[in-house]
C-alpha positions as CSV (number, residue, x, y, z in Angstrom):
1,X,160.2,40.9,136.0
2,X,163.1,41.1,138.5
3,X,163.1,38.8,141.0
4,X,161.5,40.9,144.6
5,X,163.6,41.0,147.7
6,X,161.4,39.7,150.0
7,X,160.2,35.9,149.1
8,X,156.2,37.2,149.7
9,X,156.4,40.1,147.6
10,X,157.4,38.0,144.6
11,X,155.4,35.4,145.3
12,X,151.8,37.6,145.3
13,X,152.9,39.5,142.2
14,X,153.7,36.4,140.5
15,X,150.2,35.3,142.1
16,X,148.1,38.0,141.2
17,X,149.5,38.9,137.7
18,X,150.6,35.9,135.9
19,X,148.0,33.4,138.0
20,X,145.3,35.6,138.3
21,X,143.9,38.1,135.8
22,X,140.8,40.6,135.3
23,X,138.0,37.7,136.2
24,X,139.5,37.0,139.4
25,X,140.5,40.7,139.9
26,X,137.0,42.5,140.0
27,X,134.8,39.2,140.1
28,X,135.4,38.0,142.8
29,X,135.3,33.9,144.2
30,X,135.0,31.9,147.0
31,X,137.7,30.1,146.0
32,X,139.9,33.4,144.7
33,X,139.5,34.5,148.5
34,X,140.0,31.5,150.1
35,X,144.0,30.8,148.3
36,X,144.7,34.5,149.0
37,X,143.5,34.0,152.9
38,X,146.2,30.6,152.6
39,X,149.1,32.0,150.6
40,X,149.1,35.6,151.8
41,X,146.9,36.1,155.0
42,X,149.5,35.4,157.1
43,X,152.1,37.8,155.5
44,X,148.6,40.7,156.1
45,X,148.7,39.7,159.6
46,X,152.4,39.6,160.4
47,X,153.4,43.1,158.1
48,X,149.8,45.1,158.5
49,X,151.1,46.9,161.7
50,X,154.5,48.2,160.2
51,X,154.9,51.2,158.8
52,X,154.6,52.6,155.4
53,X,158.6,53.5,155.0
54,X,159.5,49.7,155.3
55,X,157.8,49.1,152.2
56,X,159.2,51.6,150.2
57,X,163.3,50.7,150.1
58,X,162.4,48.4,146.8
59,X,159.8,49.4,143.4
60,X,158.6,45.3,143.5
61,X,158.2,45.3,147.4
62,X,156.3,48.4,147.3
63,X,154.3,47.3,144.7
64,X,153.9,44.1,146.5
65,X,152.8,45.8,149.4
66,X,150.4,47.9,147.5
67,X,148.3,44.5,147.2
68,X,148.8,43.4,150.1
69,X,147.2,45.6,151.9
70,X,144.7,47.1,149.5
71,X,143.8,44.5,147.3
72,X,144.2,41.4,149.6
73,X,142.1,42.4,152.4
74,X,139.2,42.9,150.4
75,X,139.2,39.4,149.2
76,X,140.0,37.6,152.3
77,X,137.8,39.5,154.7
78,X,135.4,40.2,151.9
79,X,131.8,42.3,153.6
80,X,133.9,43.4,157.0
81,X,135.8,45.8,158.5
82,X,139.4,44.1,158.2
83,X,138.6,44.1,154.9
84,X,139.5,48.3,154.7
85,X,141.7,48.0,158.3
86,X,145.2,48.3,156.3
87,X,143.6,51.1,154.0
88,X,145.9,53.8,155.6
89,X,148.9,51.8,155.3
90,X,147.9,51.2,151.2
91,X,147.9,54.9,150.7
92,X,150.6,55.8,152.4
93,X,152.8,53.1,150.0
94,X,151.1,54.7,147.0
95,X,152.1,58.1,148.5
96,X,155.8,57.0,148.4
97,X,155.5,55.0,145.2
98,X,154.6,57.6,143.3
99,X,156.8,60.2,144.7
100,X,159.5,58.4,144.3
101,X,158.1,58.1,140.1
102,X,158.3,53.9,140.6
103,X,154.7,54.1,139.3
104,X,156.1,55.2,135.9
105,X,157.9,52.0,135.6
106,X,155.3,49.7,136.3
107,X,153.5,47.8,133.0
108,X,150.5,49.4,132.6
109,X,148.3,46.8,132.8
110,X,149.5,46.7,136.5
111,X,149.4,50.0,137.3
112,X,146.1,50.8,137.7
113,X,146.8,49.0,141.2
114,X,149.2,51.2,142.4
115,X,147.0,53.6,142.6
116,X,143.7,51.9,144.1
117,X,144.4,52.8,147.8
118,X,143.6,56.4,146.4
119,X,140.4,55.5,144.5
120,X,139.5,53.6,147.8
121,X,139.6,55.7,150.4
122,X,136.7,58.0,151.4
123,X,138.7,61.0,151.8
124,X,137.8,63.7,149.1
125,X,141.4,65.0,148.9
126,X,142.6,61.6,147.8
127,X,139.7,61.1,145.6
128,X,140.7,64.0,143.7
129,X,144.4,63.2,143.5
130,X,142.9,59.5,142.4
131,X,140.9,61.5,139.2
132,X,144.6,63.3,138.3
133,X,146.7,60.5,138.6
134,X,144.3,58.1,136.5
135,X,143.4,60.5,134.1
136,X,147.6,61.3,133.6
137,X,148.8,57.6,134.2
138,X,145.7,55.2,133.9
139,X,143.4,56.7,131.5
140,X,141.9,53.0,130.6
141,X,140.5,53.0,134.7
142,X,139.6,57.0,134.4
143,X,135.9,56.3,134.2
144,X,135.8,54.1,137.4
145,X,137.8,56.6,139.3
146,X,135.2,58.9,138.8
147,X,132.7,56.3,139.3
148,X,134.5,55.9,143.1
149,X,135.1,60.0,143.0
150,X,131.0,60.5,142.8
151,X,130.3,58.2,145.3
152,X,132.2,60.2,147.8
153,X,131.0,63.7,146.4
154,X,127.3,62.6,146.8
155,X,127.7,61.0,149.8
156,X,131.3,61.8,151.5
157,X,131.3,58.0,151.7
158,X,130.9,55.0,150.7
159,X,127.6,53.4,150.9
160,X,128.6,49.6,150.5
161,X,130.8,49.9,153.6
162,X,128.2,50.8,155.8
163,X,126.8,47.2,157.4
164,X,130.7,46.2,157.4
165,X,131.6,49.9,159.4
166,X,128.6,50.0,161.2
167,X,127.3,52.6,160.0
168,X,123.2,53.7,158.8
169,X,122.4,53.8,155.3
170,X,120.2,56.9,154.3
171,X,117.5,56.4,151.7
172,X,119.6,57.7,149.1
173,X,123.0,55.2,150.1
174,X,120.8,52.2,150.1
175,X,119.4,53.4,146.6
176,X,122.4,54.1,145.1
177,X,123.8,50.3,146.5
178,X,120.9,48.9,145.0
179,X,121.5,50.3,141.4
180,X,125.0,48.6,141.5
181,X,127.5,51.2,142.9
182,X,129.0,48.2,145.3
183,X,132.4,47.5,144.6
C-alpha cells in the first residue's frame, strides 16, 4: 500500500487493516473502542465539520475518511447519536469515491468499507444503490446489504437507533431488535 498524504489517513488504514481484522470489525470491544477514541477521536473531531470534497483529492485519504467517519464513530460513541452524526459526510466520500472508480482499485477484502455509509444510512434511495453496488462490487457482503436494505423497507428505519435518536420503538421495531437485527 502507498504511503497516504495525510499522516492520519495512513495511520487508521494501517490501524484498521493490518492491526485489526474481522473480530474487531463486526464484534465489537471495549477495548477496540477505547484505542480508536485515543488514536483517531481527535482527528473525528477536528475533520467531522469539513466538507466532503476535501477528502476526495487522494484514493487512500478518501478511503481513510470513509472510516473515519463511518466506521469510527460507531465504535467510539458506540449506543448514541455521535455515533451516526458524521453519516452524511461518509456518504457523501463514498459518492465521490466511487464516481471517481477509486473503489475499483481498492483490495477487496477492504472494499466492502467503502461502501458502508450507503448500507448505513436510512434513506431508501441509498439503500438501493447499496444492493447494486454490493451485489456488482462486493458480492461476499450482498446478503447483509439486504439484511440492512429490509430493515429500512419494513420499517423506513432503523430500529436499533431509536433509544440513541430518541426516537419510539413500535411493537414490531422492538421485535425485530430483539431477534438480532442490531448492528
Amino acid at each position: 500500500m502507498a504511503a497516504a498524504a495525510r499522516r492520519w489517513a495512513g495511520e487508521l488504514l494501517h490501524c484498521w487493516f493490518h492491526k485489526l481484522g474481522p473480530r474487531d470489525w463486526w464484534g465489537g470491544s471495549e477495548a477496540v473502542d477505547g484505542m480508536l477514541k485515543r488514536r483517531f477521536g481527535r482527528e473525528l473531531a477536528m475533520l467531522g465539520g469539513r466538507p466532503a470534497h476535501e477528502f476526495l483529492r487522494d484514493p487512500l485519504i478518501a478511503r481513510a475518511a470513509i472510516l473515519l467517519f463511518d466506521q469510527v464513530p460507531r465504535n467510539i460513541h458506540r449506543g448514541v447519536l455521535e455515533a451516526f452524526a458524521c453519516d452524511p459526510l461518509a456518504r457523501a466520500i463514498t459518492r465521490g469515491v466511487i464516481a471517481r472508480g477509486w473503489d475499483r482499485e481498492i483490495p477487496p477484502r477492504e472494499r466492502q468499507f467503502a461502501y458502508m455509509p450507503l448500507m448505513h444510512s436510512e434513506a431508501f434511495a441509498d439503500q438501493r444503490a447499496s444492493l447494486a453496488i454490493f451485489a456488482a462490487r462486493a458480492p461476499a457482503n450482498l446478503g447483509f446489504a439486504r439484511v440492512h436494505y429490509r430493515m429500512i423497507a419494513r420499517f423506513g428505519r432503523f430500529p436499533h437507533r431509536n433509544a440513541a435518536l430518541g426516537r419510539r420503538s413500535s411493537a414490531a421495531e422492538a421485535a425485530a431488535v430483539a431477534a438480532g437485527f442490531s448492528w
